[in-house]
N, C-alpha and C positions, 0 to 999 in steps of 0.2 A: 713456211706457212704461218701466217700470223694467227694469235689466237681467237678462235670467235666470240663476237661481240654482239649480246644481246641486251635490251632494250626490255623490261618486264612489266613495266607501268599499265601500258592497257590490256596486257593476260592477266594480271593481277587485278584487274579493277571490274573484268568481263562478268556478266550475272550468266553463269551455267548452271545449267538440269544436270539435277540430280536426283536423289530418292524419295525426295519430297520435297516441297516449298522448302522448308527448313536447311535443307543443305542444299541453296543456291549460291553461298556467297563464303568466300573463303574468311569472311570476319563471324560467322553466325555457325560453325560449324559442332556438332552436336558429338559428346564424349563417345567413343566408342573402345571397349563395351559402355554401356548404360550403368547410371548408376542404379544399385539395388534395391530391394524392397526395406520396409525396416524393421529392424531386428530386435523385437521384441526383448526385454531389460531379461527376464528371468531363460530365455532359452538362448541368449549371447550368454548368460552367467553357466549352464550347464555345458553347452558346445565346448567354449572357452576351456573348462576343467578339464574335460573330456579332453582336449588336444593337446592339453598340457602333461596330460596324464601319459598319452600315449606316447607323446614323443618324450617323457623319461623312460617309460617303456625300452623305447627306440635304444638311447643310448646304454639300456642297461643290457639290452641284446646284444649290441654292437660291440661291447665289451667283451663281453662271454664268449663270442663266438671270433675272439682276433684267433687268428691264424687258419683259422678254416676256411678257405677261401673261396670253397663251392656253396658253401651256405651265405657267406659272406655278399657273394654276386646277386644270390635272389632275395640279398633285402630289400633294391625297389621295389619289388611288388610288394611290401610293406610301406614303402614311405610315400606310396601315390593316395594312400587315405590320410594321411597326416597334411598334405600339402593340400588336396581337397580343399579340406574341412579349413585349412589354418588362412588358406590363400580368399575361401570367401569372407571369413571373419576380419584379414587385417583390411582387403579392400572395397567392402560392400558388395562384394559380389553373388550374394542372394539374391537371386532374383524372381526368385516364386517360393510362399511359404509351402510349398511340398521340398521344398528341397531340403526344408528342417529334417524330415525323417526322413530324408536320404544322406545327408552328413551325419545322421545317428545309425543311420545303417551302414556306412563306410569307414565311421570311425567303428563299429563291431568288428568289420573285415580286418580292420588294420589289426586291432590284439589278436587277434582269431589265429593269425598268420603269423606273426612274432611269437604265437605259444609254439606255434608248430616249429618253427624256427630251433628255439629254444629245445625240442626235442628232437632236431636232426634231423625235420621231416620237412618234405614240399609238396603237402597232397595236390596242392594245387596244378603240379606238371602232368600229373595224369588225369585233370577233370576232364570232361566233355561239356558239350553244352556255351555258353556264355563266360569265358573267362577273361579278367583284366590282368596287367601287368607293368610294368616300369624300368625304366633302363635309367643309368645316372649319363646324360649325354655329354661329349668330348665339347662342346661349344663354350661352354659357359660353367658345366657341373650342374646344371639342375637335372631335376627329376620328371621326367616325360612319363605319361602313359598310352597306351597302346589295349585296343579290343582284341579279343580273337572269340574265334566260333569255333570248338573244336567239333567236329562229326563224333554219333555215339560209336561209329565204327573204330575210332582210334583206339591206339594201341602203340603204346612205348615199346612195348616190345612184338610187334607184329614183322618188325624186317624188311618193311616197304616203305619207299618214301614216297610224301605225301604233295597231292594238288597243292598249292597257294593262291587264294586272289586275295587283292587288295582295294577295298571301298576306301574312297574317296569322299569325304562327306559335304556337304551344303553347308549354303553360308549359316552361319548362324551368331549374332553377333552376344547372346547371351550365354556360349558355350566354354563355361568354365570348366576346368580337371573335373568339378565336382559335377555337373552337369553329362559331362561327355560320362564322366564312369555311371554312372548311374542306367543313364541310357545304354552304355554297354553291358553292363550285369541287369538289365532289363527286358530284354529280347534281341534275335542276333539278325536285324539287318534286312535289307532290301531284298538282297540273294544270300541264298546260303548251301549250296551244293552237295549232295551228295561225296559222302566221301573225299570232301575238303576241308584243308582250315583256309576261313576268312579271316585277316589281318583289319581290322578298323582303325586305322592312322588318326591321331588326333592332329598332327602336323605343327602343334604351337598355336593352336587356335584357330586364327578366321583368314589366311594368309593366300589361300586355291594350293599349298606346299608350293612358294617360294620362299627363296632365301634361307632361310634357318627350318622351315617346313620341308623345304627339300631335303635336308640336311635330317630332318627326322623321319624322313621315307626311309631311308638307306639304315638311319642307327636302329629302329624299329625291325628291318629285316633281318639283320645279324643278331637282333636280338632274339629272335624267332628261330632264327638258323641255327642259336647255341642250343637249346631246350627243345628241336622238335626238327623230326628228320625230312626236311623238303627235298621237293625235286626238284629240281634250278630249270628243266625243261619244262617246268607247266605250270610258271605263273603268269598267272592272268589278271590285267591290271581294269579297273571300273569305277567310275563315277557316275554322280547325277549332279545339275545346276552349279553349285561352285567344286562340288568332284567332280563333276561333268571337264571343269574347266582345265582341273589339275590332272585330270585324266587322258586330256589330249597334249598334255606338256609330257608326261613321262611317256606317253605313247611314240610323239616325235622325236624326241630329244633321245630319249633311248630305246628306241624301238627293238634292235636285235636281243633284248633280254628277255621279251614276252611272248608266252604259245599266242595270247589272243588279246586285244585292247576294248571293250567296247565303252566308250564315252558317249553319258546323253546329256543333254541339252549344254547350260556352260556358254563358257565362250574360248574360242581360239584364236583368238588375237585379240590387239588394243582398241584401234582407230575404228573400223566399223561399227563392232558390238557398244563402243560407246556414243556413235548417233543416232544406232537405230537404236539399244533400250533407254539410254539417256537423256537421247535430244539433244549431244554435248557435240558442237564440231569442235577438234582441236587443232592448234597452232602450233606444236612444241617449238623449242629453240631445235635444231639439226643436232647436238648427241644425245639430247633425249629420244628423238626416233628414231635414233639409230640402236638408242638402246633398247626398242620394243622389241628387237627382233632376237634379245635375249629369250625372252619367254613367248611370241609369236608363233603358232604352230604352225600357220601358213608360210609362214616364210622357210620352214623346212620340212615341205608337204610332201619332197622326194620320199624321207626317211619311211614314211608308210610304205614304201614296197618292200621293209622288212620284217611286218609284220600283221598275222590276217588280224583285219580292223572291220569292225561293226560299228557304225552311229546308230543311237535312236532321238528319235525328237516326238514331242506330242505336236499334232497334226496343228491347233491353236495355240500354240507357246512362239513366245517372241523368240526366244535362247534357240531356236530354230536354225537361226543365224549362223550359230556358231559350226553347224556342219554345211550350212550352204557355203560359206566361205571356207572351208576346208574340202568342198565340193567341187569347187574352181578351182582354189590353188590346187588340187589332184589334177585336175583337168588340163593343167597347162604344162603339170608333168607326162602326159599323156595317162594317167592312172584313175580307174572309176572307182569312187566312193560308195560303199552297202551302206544305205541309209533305209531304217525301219522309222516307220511314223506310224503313232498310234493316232486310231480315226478318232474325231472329233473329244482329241482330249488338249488338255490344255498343259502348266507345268508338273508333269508327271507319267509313271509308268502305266500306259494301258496293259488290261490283264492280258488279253489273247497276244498283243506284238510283246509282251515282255515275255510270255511262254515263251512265243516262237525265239525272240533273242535268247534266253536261256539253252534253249536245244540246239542252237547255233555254234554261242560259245561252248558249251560242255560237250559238245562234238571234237571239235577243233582243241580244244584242252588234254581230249584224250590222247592226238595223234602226237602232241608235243611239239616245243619248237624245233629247227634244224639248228644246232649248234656248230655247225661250220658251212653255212651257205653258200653255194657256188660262187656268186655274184651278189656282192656287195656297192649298194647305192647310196650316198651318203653327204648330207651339206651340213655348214653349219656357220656359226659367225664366228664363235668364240672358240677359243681353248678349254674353255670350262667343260663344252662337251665337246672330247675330241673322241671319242670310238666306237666303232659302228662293228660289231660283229668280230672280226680278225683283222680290222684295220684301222691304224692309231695314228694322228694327224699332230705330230711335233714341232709343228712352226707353222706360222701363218705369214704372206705376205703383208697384210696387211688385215688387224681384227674388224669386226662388224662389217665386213663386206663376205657377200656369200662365197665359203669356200668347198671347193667340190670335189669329191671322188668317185669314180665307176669302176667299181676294180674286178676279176674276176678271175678262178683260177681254174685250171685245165689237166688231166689225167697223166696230160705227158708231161708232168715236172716244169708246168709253165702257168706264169702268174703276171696278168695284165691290167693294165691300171690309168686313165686317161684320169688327168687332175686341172686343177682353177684355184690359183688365191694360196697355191700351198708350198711351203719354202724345205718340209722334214716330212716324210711319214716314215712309218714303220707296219709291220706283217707279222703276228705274232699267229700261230696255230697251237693250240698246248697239247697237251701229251697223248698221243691214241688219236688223233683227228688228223694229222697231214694228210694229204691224199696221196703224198707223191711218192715215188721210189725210192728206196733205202739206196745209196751209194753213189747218188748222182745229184749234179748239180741243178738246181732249180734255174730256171730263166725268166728273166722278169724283164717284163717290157713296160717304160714308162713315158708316156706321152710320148710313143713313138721308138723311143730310145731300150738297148738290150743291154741288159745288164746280167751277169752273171753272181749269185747270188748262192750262201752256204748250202750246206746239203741238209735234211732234215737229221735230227738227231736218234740215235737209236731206240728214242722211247717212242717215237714218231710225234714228234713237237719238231716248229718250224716258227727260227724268228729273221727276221730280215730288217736292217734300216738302212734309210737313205735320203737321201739331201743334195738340194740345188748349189750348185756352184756357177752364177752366173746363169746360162740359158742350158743347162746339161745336170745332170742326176748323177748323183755319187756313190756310190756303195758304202756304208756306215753313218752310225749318226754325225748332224754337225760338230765342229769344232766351234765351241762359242767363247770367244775372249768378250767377257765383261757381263753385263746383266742382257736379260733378251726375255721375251713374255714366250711366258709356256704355258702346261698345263698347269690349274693351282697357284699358280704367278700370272696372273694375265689381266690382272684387274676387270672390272672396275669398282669404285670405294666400296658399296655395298659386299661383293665378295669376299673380302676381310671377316664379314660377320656370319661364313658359314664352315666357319673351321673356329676353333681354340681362339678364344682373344680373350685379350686384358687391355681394361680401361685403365690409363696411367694418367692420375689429376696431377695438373701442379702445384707442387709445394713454396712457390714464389708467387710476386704478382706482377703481372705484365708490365712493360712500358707504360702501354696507352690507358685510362683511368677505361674507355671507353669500349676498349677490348677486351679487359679485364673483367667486366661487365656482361660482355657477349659470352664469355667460356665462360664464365660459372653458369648462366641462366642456359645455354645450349647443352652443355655438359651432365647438369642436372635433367633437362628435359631428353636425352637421349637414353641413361640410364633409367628414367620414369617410363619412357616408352618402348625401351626393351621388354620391361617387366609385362607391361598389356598386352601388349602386341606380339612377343616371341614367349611368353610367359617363362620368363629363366629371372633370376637378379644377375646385372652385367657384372663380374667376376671387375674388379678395383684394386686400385693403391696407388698411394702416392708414390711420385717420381721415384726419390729416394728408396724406396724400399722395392722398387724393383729388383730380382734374382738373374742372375746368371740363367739359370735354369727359365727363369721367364723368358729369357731372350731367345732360350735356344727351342723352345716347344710352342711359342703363340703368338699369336697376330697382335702389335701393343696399335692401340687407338689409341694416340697420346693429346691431350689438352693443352693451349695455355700456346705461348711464345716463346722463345731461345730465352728471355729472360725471367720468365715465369716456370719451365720445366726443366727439368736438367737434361732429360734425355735428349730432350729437342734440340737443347743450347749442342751436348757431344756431336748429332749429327747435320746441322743445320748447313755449313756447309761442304757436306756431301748431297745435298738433294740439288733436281735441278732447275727450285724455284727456290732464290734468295730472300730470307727473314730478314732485316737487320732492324738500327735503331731506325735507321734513312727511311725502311721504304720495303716495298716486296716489289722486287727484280722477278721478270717472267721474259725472260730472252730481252727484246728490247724493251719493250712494256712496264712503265713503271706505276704504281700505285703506292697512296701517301700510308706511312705506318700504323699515321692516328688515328685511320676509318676504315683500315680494311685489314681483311685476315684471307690468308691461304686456307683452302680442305682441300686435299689430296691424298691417295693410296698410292704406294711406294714399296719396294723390298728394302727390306729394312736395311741399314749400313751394317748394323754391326749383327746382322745374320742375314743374309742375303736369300737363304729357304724360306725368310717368313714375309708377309706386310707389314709395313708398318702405315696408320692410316693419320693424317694429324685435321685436328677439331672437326670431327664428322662422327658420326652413327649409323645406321642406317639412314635412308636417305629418301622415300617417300616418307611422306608423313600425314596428319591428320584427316586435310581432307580427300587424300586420300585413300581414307580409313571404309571411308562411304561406300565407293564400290570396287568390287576388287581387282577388275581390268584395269585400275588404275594404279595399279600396286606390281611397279617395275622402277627399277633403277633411276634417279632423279637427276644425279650429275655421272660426267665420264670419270676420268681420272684424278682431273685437277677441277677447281672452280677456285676463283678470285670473288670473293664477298663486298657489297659494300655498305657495312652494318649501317649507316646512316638512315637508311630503311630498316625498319623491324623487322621481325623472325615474324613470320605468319603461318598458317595451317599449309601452306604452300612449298616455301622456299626459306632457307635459314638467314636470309638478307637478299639485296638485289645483287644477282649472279652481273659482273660486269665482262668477265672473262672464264672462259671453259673448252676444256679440249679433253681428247686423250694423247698420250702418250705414242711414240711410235713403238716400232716392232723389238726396238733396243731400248725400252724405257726412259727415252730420250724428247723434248722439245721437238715440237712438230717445223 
């Protein structure tokens, strides 16, 4: 299959709706976030002192307390008022003068906690009420924060483990660390339940938790799970408008994790929600659409039969949308959507329908989820999410097309499975959950076929895999000779940025005077808009000083050309699009050296468990900063650049060529 060839001139030149006049045109497009208010000479000179202070503060704790390493763990909830306070000062990020005595109130918090520290104490783990907190995340090393509501009823040492929900919050494009903490130690939230803790996700800012926001749903939970005893049966996941949005993402995509999901308003996919509140038709090129149905929650509207789901909408809100089309996509799974609508409200929660959803969900909260379901129903496109409950999808025939399981297990040591699109799965039951008889063999029927499969083990845990050989199912996992996409290996480029990475610049200069040109100004604007946008500084070094150790724990994003990077020069020809002086080789497809550059995600050569991604960052970009249905994956695997066109709010140059990868990370 040759690679596809698109044409971008007139998407590029198209006047589209958007939030306002103002962002119609990918040349006029408006900074997001905003810049700040201005910062008065004598309260920048106190702030300034003040963070300086603290953060010697910081490292004289940090000192004291080496080798203690449970005290050492809850220093971020000390260093989310130092990043606060320092992150609006270096970037203008004030954005209303109340928020002066709210970084004088967090830079308080911050010693408060570092004295406590310093005497071996965390009063903070048995507050109740409105408490903040911080984790140092695995992506990058920064410092995230996280809300929580604790109930007065809590009790460290009560012996029972606790409800969880998690709020999902709205757009907000002026919502700084300092912003979000404030409002967190200011009152606890939309819902706040009886006898639970609320989690408030900050997610990296304004994102609905994609990509590295995802990535901070999960490190937020385990952060929560080390300091406070949950009950993995009765979390309840909730949004409104862009948590509305993100709350029907983790609803589908992982549905068997939660007692209950209610999502309001939002949206649930791409292409609709942006004609009807936009006014935007779009044209993608074909792996851009294909890649909507990464984060699309209609397109795997199945996954809702695993878990009881509630929508609400206000009866006048346009974002309405988002559960009519999650309405029909149920509907064509045969499965009927509970939708609540508050009478004549518009974007927001009416009081009497939000009671009623309240008593709804904290009904169904109490009963808990089933943690080993009869029957498991289950699609998806990616390997990114491959598991649904007790069953785990280890190969795909082919990614972004919908892959499907109906699987179901039965009293007499019997486990059935009807599949689409899948080449490996596996059947994992953990310990005290099998159903089945001690002593006997399990039998497993797959698309017809009967297989005889291990016996449960004596703790009663049950695992099982198996794989296509040809038109027939095999007992154990595959035998894979050479590379092959899996989970956490399955691209696409943006994926690289929601694990461990390191930006590796070149310490050479390119060939081309004009490519050389492109990586620094691309290179620098990817690290610039890390920092906005996923709110982390992207972890750097030069070529050379790459470690062993870097190679072996992180995804390297490497800059620059074979003659510009060193790393790129060691593996260049192991990829399987060719660099050289000549030209960039794409199977038969040639393109000239002097105007065009490869971006591609790849496992790396010289570690094959990591990616490695070359001249790429994230991969939406500005404008679509604007609204955030539009903030999905830009390119597949590979794209062919042709910098003779500029880098725009759009696209990093004119895409001439783009694909992904087959199922063996190989040329299509």
């Amino acid at each position: 299959m040759r690679p596809i060839l698109v044409v971008l001139a007139g998407l590029l030149s198209a006047r589209l709706l958007a939030d306002g006049p103002g962002d119609n045109a990918y040349d006029k497009v408006r900074p997001i976030p905003p810049p700040g208010v201005a910062l008065p000479t004598e309260i920048r000179q106190e702030l300034t002192e003040e963070t300086s202070r603290l953060e010697s503060e910081i490292d004289a704790v940090r000192t004291q307390l080496a080798g203690k390493t449970n005290l050492l763990a809850r220093l971020p909830d000390a260093l989310i008022f130092h990043k606060s306070v320092d992150w609006a000062l270096r970037y203008n990020e004030f954005f209303s003068t109340n928020e002066f005595k709210a970084a004088r109130t967090q830079l308080e918090e911050g010693f408060k906690r570092l004295g406590s520290l310093r005497d071996g104490k965390t009063p903070w783990d048995a507050a109740t009420g409105q408490v903040v907190r911080g984790y140092r995340s695995r992506i990058d090393g920064s410092i995230q924060p996280y809300g929580l509501v604790i109930p007065g009823s809590y009790s460290p040492q009560s012996g029972k483990r606790w409800r969880l929900d998690f709020w999902f919050h709205g757009r907000g494009e002026t919502l700084s660390e300092l912003s979000f903490l404030r409002d967190r130690m200011g009152g606890p939230g939309e819902f706040h339940p009886a006898d639970t803790l609320v989690l408030h996700l900050y997610g990296r800012y304004c994102n609905g938790s994609r990509l590295a926001g995802e990535t901070d749903f999960w490190e937020a939970l385990a952060d929560v799970k080390k300091n406070y005893p949950i009950d993995e049966d009765r979390l309840v996941v909730r949004g409104f408008s862009l948590g509305g949005a993100a709350c029907w993402h983790f609803t589908t995509h992982y549905a068997a994790q939660w007692a209950a999901a209610a999502p309001g308003a939002g949206f649930s996919e791409t292409e609709e929600f942006l004609r009807v509140f936009q006014g935007e038709t779009l044209n993608p090129p074909l792996w851009e659409r294909k890649l909507w149905r990464l984060y699309d929650s209609t397109s795997v509207a199945l996954n809702t039969t695993m878990v009881p789901l509630i929508a609400y909408s206000g009866e006048n809100d346009k974002q309405m949308q988002a559960a009519k089309a999650m309405e029909k996509a149920m509907a064509d799974e045969g499965l009927t959507l509970t939708h609540l609508i508050g009478p004549k409200t518009g974007h927001s929660y009416e009081p009497v329908t939000k009671a009623e959803l309240s008593r709804r969900i904290d009904a169904i909260a109490t009963h808990g989820r089933d943690p080993l379901p009869r029957e498991v129903r289950f699609v998806t496109h990616s390997l990114h999410y491959n598991t649904m409950a007790w069953v785990q999808l280890d190969g795909l025939q082919e990614h972004w097309e919908p892959a499907r399981v109906e699987a179901a297990w039965q009293d007499e040591n019997r486990v059935s499975a009807k599949t689409r699109n899948i080449t490996a799965l596996s059947f994992h039951m953990p310990p005290g959950l099998a159903p089945f008889a001690a002593g006997r063999d399990v039998q497993v029927v797959l698309d017809g076929q009967t297989i005889l499969a291990p016996r449960p083990a004596s703790e009663r845990s049950w695992h099982a895999s198996f794989h296509r050989e040809g038109p027939s199912w095999r007992p154990g996992p595959a035998t894979v000779n050479g590379l092959h996409k899996r989970h956490g290996l399955q691209g696409p480029i943006d994926d690289a940025f929601m694990d461990s990475f390191l930006v590796v610049l070149p310490s050479g200069t390119s060939l081309n005077e004009k490519v050389d040109a492109w990586v620094k100004s691309e290179s620098t604007r990817a690290i610039a808009q890390w920092r906005s946008q996923f709110r982390g500084d992207a972890p750097q070094k030069v070529d050379k000083d790459v470690t062993d150790e870097d190679i072996r724990t992180r995804n390297l994003a490497l800059w620059g050309d074979p003659n510009s990077n060193l790393l790129l020069a060691k593996i260049a020809d192991k990829l399987p699009i060719r660099w050289t002086k000549d030209g960039i080789d794409v199977g038969k497809e040639h393109y000239g050296a002097a105007d065009h550059v490869p971006v591609l995600v790849f496992p790396n050569p010289l570690n094959p468990e990591h990616y490695i991604v070359i001249n790429s960052g994230a991969t939406y970009r500005e404008y679509d900063y604007l609204n955030n249905a539009r903030q999905t994956p830009k390119l597949p695997d590979w794209a062919v650049l042709d910098i003779n066109q500029p880098p725009n709010a759009r696209y990093p140059g004119k895409i001439v060529a783009a694909d992904f990868f087959n199922e063996d990370w190989a040329l299509r």
